[in-house]
C-alpha positions in Angstrom: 34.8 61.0 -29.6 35.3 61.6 -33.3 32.9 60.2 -36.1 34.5 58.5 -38.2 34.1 59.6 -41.9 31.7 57.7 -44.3 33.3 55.0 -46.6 32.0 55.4 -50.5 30.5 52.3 -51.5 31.4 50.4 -54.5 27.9 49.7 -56.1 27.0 53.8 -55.2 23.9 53.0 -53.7 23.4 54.4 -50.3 20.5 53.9 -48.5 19.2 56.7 -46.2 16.9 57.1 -43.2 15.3 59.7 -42.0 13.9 59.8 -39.1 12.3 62.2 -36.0 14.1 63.6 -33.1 12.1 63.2 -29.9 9.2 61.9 -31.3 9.0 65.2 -32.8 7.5 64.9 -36.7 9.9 65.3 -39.7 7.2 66.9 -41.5 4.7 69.5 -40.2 1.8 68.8 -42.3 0.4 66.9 -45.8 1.7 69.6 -47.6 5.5 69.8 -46.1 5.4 66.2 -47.4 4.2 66.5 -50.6 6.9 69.7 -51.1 9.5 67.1 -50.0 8.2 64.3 -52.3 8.0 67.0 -54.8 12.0 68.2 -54.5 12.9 64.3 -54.7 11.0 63.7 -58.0 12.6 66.7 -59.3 16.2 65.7 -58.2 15.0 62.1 -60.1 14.9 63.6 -63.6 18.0 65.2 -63.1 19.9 62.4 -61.8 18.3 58.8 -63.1 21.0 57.6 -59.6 18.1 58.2 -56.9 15.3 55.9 -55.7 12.7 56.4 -53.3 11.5 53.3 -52.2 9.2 54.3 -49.3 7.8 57.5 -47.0 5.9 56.3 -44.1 4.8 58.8 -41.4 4.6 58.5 -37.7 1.8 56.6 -37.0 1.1 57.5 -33.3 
């Protein structure tokens, strides 16, 4: 069965999840995190359009 392609949203705000596969973690240590915080900061001042709201880690 065919996905059926996103729908843009009038406002433009999109809100995005990320989460594990398999209980497997997203990020392999503190600093694969902080890179990844680092890149979204960066992507920030370039485009005033993204918000990070929240990281949490699995807590297992």
């Amino acid at each position: 069965m065919a996905i059926r392609a996103r729908e843009n949203c009038a406002s433009g705000m999109y809100h995005i999840v990320m989460r594990e596969i398999n209980r497997q973690n997203i990020f392999y240590d503190k600093d694969d995190s902080q890179h990844f915080l680092e890149t979204i900061e960066c992507m920030k001042r370039e485009n005033n359009d993204i918000f990070l709201d929240d990281t949490q880690t699995n807590n297992r």
